[in-house]
C-alpha positions as CSV (number, residue, x, y, z in Angstrom):
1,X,0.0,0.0,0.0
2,X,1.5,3.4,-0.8
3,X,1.9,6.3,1.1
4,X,-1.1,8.0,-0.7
5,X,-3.5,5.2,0.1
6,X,-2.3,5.2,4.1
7,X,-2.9,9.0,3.6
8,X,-6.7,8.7,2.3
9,X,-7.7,6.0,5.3
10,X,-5.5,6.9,7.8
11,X,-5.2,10.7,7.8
12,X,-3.2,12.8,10.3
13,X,-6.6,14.3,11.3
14,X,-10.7,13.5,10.9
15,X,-12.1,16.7,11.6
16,X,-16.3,16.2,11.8
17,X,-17.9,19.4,11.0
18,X,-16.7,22.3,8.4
19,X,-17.8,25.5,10.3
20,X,-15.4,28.8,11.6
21,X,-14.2,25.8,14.2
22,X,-13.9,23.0,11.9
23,X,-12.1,24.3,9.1
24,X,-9.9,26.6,11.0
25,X,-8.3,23.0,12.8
26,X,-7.9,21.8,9.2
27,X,-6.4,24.9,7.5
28,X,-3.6,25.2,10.9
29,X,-3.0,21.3,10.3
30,X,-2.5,20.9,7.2
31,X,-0.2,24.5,6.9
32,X,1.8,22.3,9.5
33,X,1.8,19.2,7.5
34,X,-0.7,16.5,8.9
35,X,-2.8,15.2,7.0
36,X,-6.2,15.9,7.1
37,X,-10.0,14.9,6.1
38,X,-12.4,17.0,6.5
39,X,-16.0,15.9,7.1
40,X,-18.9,18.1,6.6
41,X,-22.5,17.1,5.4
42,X,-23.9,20.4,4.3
43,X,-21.2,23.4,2.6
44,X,-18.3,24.3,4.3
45,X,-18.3,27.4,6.6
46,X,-21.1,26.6,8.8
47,X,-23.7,28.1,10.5
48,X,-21.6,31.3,10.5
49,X,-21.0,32.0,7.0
50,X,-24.3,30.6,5.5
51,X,-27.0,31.5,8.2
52,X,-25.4,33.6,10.7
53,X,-22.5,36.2,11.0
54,X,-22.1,36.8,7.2
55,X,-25.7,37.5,6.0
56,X,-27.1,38.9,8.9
57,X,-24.2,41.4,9.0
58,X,-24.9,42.4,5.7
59,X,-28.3,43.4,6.4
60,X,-27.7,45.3,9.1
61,X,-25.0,47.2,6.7
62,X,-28.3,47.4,4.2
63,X,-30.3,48.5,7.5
64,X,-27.7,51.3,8.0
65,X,-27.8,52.6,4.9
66,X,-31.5,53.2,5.4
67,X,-31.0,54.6,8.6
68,X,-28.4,57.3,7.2
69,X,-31.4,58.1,4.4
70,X,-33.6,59.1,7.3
71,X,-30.9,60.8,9.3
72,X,-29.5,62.8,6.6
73,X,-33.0,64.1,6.1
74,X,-34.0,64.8,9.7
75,X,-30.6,66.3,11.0
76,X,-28.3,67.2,8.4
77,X,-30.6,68.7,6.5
78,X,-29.8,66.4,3.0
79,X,-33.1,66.3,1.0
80,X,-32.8,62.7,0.1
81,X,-35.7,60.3,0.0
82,X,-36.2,56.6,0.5
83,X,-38.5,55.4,-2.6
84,X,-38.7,51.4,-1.1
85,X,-36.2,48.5,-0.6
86,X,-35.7,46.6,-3.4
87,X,-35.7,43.2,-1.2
88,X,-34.6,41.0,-4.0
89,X,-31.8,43.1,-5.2
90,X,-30.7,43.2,-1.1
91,X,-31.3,39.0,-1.0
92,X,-28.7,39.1,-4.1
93,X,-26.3,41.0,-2.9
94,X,-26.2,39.4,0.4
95,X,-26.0,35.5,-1.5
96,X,-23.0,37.2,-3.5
97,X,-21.2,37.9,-0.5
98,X,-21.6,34.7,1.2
99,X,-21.0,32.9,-2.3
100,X,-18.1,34.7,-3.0
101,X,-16.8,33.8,0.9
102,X,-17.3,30.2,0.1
103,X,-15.8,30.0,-2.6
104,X,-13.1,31.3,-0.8
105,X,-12.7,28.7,2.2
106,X,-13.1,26.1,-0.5
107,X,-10.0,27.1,-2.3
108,X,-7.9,27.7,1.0
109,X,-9.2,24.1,2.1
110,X,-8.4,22.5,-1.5
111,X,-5.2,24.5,-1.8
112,X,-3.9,23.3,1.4
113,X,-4.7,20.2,0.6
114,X,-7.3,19.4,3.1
115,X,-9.5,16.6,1.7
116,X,-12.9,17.5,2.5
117,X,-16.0,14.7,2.1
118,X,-19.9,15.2,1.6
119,X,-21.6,13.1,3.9
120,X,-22.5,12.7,7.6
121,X,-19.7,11.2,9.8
122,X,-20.2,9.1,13.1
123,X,-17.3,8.1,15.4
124,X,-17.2,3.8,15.5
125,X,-14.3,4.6,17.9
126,X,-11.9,6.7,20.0
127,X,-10.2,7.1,16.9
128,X,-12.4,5.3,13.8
129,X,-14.9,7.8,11.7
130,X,-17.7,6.7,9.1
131,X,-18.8,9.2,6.8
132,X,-22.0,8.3,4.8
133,X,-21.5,7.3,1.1
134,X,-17.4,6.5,1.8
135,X,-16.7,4.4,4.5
136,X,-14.7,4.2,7.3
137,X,-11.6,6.4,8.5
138,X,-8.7,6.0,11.0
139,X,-6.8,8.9,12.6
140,X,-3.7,8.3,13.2
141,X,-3.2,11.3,15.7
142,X,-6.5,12.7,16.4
143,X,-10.5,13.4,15.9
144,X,-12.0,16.7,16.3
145,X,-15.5,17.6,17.0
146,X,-17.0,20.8,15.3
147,X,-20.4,19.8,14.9
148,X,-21.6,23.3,16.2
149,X,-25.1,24.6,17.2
150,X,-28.6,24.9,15.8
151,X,-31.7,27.4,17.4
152,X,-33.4,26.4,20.0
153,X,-37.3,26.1,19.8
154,X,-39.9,26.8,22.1
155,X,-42.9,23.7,22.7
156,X,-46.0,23.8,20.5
157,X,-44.2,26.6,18.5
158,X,-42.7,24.6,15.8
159,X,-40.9,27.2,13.0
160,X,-42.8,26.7,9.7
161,X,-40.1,29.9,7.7
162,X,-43.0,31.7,7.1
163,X,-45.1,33.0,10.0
164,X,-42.7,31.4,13.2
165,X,-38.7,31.5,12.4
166,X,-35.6,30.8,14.2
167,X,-32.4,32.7,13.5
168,X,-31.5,30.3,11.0
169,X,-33.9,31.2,8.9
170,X,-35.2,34.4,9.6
171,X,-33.0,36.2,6.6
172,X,-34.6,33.5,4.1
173,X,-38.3,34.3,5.0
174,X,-40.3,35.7,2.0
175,X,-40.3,39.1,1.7
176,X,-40.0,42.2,4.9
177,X,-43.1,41.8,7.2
178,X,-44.5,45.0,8.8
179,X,-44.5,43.9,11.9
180,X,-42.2,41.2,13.9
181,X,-42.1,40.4,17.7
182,X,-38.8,38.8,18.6
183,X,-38.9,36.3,21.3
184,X,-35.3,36.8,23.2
185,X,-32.9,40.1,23.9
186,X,-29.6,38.3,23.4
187,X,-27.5,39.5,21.0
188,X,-29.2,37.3,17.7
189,X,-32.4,38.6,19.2
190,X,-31.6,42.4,19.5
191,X,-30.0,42.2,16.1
192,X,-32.6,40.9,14.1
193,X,-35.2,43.2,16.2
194,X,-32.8,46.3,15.5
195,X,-32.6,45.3,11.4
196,X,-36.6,44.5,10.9
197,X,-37.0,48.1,12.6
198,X,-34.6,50.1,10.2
199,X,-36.8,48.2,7.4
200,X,-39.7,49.9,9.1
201,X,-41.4,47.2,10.3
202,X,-42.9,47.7,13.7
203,X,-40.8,45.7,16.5
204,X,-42.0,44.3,19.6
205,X,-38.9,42.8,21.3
206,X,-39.2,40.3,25.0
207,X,-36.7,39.4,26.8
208,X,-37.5,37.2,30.1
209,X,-34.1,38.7,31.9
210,X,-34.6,42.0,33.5
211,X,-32.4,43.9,30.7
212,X,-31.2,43.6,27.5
213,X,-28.2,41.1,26.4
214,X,-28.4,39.8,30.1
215,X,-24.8,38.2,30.0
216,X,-23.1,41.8,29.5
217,X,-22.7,44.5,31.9
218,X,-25.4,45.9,32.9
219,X,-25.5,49.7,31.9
220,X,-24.7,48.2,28.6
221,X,-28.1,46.9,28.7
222,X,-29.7,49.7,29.5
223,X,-27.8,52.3,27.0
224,X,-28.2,49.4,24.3
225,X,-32.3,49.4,25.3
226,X,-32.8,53.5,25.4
227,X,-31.2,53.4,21.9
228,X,-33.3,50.9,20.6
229,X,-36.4,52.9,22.2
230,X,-35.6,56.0,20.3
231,X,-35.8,54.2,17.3
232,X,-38.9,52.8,18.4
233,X,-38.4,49.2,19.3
234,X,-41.1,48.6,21.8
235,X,-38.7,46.6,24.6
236,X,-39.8,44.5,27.0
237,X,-37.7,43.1,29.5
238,X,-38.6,41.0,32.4
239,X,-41.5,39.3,30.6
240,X,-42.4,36.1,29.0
241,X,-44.6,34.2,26.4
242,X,-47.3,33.0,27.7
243,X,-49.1,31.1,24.5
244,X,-49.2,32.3,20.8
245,X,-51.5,31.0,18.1
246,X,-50.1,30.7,14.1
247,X,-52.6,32.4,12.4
248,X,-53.6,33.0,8.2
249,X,-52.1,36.5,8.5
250,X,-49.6,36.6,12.0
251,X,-49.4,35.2,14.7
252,X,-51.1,36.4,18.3
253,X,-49.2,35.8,21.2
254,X,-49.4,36.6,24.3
255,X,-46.9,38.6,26.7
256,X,-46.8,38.6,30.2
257,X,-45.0,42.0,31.1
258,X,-42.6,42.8,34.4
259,X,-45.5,44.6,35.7
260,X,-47.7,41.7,35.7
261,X,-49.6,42.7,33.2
262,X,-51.1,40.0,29.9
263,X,-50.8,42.1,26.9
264,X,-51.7,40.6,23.4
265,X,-49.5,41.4,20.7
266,X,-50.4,40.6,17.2
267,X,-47.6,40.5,14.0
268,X,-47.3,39.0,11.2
269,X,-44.0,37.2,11.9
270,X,-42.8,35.9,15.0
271,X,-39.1,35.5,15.7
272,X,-38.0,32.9,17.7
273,X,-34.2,33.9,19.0
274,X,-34.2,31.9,23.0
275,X,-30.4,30.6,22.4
276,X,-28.8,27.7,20.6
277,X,-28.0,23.7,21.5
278,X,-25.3,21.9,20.7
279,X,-25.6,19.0,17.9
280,X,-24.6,15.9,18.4
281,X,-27.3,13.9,17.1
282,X,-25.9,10.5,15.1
283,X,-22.7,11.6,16.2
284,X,-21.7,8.0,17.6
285,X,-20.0,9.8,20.9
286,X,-21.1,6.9,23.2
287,X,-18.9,4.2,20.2
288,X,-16.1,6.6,21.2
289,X,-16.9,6.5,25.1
290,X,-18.0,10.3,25.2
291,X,-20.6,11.7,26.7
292,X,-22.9,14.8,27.1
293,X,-22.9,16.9,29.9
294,X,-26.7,17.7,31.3
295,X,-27.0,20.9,29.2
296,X,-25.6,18.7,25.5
297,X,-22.1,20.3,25.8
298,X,-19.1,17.8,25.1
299,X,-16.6,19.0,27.9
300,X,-13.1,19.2,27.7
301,X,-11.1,17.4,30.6
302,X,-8.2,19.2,30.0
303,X,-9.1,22.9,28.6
304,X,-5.7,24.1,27.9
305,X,-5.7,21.3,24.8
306,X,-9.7,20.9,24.5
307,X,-9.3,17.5,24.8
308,X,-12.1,15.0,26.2
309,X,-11.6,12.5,28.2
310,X,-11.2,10.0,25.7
311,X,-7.3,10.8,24.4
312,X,-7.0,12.0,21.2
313,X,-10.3,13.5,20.4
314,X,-10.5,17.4,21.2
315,X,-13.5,20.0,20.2
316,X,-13.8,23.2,19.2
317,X,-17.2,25.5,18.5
318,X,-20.2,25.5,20.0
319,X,-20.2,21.8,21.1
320,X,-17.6,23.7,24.5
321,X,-19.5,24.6,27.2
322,X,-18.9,27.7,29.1
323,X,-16.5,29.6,29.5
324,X,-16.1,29.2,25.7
325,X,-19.0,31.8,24.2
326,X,-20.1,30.5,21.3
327,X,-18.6,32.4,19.3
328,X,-17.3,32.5,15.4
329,X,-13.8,34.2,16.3
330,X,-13.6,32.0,19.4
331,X,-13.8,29.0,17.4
332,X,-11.1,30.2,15.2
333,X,-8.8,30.5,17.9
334,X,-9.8,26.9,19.7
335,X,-9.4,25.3,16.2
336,X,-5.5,26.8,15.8
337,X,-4.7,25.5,19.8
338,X,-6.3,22.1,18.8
339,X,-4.4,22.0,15.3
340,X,-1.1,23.1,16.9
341,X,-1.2,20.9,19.7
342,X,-1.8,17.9,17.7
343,X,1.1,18.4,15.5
344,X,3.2,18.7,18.8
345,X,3.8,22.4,19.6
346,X,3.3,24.6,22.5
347,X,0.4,26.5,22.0
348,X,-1.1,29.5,24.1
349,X,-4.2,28.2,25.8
350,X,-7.6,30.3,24.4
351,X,-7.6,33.4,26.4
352,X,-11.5,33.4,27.0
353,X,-11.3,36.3,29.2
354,X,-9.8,38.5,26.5
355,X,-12.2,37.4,24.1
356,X,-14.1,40.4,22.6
357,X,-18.4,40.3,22.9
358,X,-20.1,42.3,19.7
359,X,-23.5,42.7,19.0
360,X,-23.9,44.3,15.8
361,X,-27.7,46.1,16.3
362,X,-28.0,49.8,16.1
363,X,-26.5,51.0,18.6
364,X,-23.7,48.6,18.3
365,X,-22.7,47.1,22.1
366,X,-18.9,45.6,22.4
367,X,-17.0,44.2,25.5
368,X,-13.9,42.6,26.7
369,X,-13.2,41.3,30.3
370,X,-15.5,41.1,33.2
371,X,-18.6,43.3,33.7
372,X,-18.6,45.2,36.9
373,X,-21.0,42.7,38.5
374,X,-18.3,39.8,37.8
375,X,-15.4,41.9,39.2
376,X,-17.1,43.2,42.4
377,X,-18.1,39.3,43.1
378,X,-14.2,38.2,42.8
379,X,-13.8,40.4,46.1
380,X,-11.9,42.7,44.4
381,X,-11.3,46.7,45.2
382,X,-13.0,47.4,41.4
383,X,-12.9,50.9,40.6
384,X,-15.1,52.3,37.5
385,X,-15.3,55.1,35.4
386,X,-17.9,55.7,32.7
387,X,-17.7,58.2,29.6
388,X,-20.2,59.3,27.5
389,X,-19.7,59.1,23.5
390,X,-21.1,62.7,23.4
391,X,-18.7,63.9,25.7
392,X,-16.3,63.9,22.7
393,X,-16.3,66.2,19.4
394,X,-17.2,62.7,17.4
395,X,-20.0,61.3,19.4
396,X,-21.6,64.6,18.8
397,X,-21.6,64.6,15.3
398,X,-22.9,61.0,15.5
399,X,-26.1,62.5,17.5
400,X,-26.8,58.4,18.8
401,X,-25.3,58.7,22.7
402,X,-23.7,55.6,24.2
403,X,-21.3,54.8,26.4
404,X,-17.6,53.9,27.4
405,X,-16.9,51.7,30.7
406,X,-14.0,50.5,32.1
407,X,-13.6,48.0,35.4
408,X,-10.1,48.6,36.6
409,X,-8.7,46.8,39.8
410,X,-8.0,49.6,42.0
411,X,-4.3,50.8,41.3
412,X,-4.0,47.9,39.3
413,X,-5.2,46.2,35.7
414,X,-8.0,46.7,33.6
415,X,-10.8,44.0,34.5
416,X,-13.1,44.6,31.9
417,X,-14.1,47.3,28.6
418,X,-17.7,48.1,27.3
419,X,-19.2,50.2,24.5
420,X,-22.6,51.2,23.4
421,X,-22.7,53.4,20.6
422,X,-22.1,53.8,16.8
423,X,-19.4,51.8,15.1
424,X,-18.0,50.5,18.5
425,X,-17.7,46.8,17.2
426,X,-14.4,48.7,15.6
427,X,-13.6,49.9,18.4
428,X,-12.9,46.8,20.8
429,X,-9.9,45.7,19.5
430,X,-7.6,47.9,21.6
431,X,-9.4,47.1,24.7
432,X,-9.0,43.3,23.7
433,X,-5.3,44.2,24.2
434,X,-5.7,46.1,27.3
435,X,-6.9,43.5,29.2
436,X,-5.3,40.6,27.2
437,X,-1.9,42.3,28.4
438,X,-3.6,42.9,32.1
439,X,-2.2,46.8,31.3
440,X,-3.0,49.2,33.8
441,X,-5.4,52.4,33.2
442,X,-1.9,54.6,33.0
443,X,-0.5,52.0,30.3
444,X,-3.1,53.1,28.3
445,X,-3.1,56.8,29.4
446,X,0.7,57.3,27.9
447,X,-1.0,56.3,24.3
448,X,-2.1,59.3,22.4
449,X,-5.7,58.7,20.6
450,X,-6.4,60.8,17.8
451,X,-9.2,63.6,17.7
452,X,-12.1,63.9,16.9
453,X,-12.5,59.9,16.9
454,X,-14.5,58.0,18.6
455,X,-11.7,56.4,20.1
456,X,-10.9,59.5,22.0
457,X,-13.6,58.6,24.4
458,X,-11.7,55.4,25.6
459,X,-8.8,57.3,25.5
460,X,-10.2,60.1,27.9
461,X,-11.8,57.3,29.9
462,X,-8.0,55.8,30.8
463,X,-6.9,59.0,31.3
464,X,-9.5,59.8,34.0
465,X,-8.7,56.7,36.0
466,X,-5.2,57.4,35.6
467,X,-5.6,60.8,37.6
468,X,-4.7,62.6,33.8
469,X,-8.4,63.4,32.9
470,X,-9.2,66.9,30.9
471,X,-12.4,66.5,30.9
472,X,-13.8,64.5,33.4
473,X,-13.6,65.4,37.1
């Protein structure tokens, strides 16, 4: 048998699952020569790239540029005028993109010589794979696990893509309703509430947490819910579903708000955004002597390598439980530890801490680090300081408020950096350094940010704690 037919059974690597997570492992390995096969049963890149991060984000650029239309008219005085959204020239742009980024991956996969099969794969063993339609695979170093996520539904509220959708499918529905009420103030929730409203649909948004995006700090909640109140997202935090009925033309449901209060609310699409579960139907982890812990998650023993229990076979994505947050650039990052590691070098653990938090609504929200909350229950001395965007020249001309926060250890390092406001999901990536790098508030201080930015207000926000601030007392 050659080398080439020991290669195409016996790969290096069997990575099952072709998302952000997936084909990141196989891209690192196979740039370090293992060899790899690549199993994935829909198109490579994922939930991410075909229903998630990509399209979504480029509605909500689509959703911006109809917000400017209206703002240019009603501040800046620009006589421009919004005739109608062409939705199937939007739906076409938006496929290009994603097309055009999958062709992409495809070529980096094929041109690093990652061999990548069609079919569903099922471990038979710690180390044994069988993908549907070619057989069965050893590895002779490792198997990775990058099955990722799918929406979670609510009972007797099955999604039809029509009237009731998940997140999945909410950007493939026919057409732009008038109205929508989102089920679920995370950040998929407020982003699809925040794009249907820039369409001008009318938005009823219910979260059962008492604020907005409940896992972030929480005056980021409440800037991120008085923006979305201006614009006239009718909010409701603290409340629940109590039933809703599918009908020809909507759907009814009924809310039960903080106040105790049952309040009927009637639209004609009803958006279904209550978190996301793990898959690992079919996936044969019991053949392979894994398990599921109580909430689906396949846990690491040893987190530094995201390996399971069973040697050899490591995960990456949203199969990780907590503290790994589900995230596309997190998944990138647990994909290069776990190709690194199995082809025997050191690599840096995934620095979940530092990991930056964006949700891409208008206003935009973005943190790094704890929230104040978080720090105050380490026992720590936490000392805070909090910045308006329109404290500066640039947040002025924006006209949308928001917010800068930092958590800083008293005379010590930065614990944790949010943002509310305009274009602040470009702004996190010096804070991600900040408290990657555990740098102090005078660190930063030293560091001269350019004006008029927005920037400026993190800048003057470091300078304040520092005991340098100009213009904050």
């Amino acid at each position: 048998m050659s080398n080439s037919d020991v290669n195409a059974t016996n790969p290096d690597l069997i990575v099952i699952g072709g998302g952000t997570g997936g084909y990141s492992t196989a891209l690192r390995a196979a740039a370090l020569g293992l060899t790899v096969l690549l199993a994935e049963r829909d198109k490579v890149g994922g939930t991410c790239l075909h229903r998630g991060c990509i399209p979504s984000k480029a509605m909500l650029h689509a959703a911006e540029l109809v917000d400017g239309i209206a703002e240019a008219r009603e501040r800046w005085g620009v006589k421009a005028t919004l005739d109608s959204v062409d939705w199937p020239a939007l739906v076409a742009t938006r496929d290009d993109i994603v097309a055009r980024n999958h062709t992409g991956v495809e070529g980096h996969l094929s041109h690093a010589g990652v061999r990548v099969v069609r079919g569903s794969a099922e471990l038979t063993g710690p180390r044994t794979v069988r993908v549907t339609g070619h057989g069965e695979f050893t590895a002779r170093r490792g198997v990775v696990l990058a099955t990722g996520s799918r929406p979670r539904t609510l009972p007797g509220l099955e999604p039809d893509g029509h009237r009731v959708v998940t997140s999945d499918d909410a950007l493939f529905a026919p057409g732009l309703p008038a109205s929508v009420l989102v089920l679920g103030g995370g950040a998929i929730g407020v982003e699809y509430a925040s794009f249907h409203r820039s369409m001008g649909a009318e938005v009823t948004l219910v979260e059962a947490a008492e604020r907005l995006v409940p896992l972030e700090d929480s005056d980021v909640g409440r800037h991120l819910a008085r923006g979305l109140k201006k614009r006239g997202v009718d909010v409701r935090t603290g409340a629940r579903l109590l039933d809703a009925e599918v009908r020809a033309n909507g759907v009814r449901a009924t809310v039960r708000t903080a106040r105790g209060e049952n309040r009927v609310v009637e639209a004609e699409r009803l958006l279904v955004a209550v978190g996301r579960l793990p898959v690992t139907d079919g996936l044969g982890l019991a053949a392979a002597g894994l398990t599921t812990d109580e909430r689906g998650f396949v846990a690491p023993a040893d987190w530094s390598r995201l390996e399971t229990s069973v040697p050899g076979i490591h995960v990456v994505g949203d199969l990780l439980p907590p503290p790994s947050p589900g995230l596309a650039h997190a998944s990138f990052a647990e994909g290069l530890l776990v190709a690194e590691t199995l082809a025997g070098l050191a690599s840096p653990p995934v620095d979940y801490a530092a990991t930056p938090r964006v949700t891409y609504s208008s206003p935009q929200t973005a943190a790094v680090g704890l929230t104040e909350a978080e720090a105050r229950a380490g026992d720590l001395d936490v000392v805070v300081n909090t910045m308006p965007l329109t404290a500066v020249a640039k947040g002025m001309v924006h006209g949308k408020g928001g917010m800068v926060k930092v958590v800083a250890e008293r005379g010590g390092r930065v614990l944790g950096v949010h943002l509310v406001g305009p274009n602040v999901s470009e702004m996190i990536a010096e804070s991600q350094l900040v408290v990657g790098w555990d740098a102090e508030p005078s660190d930063v201080a030293r560091h001269i940010h350019a004006h008029p930015t927005l920037s400026e207000a993190v800048g003057e926000t470091f300078l304040t704690l520092a005991g340098r601030g100009l213009h904050q007392q």
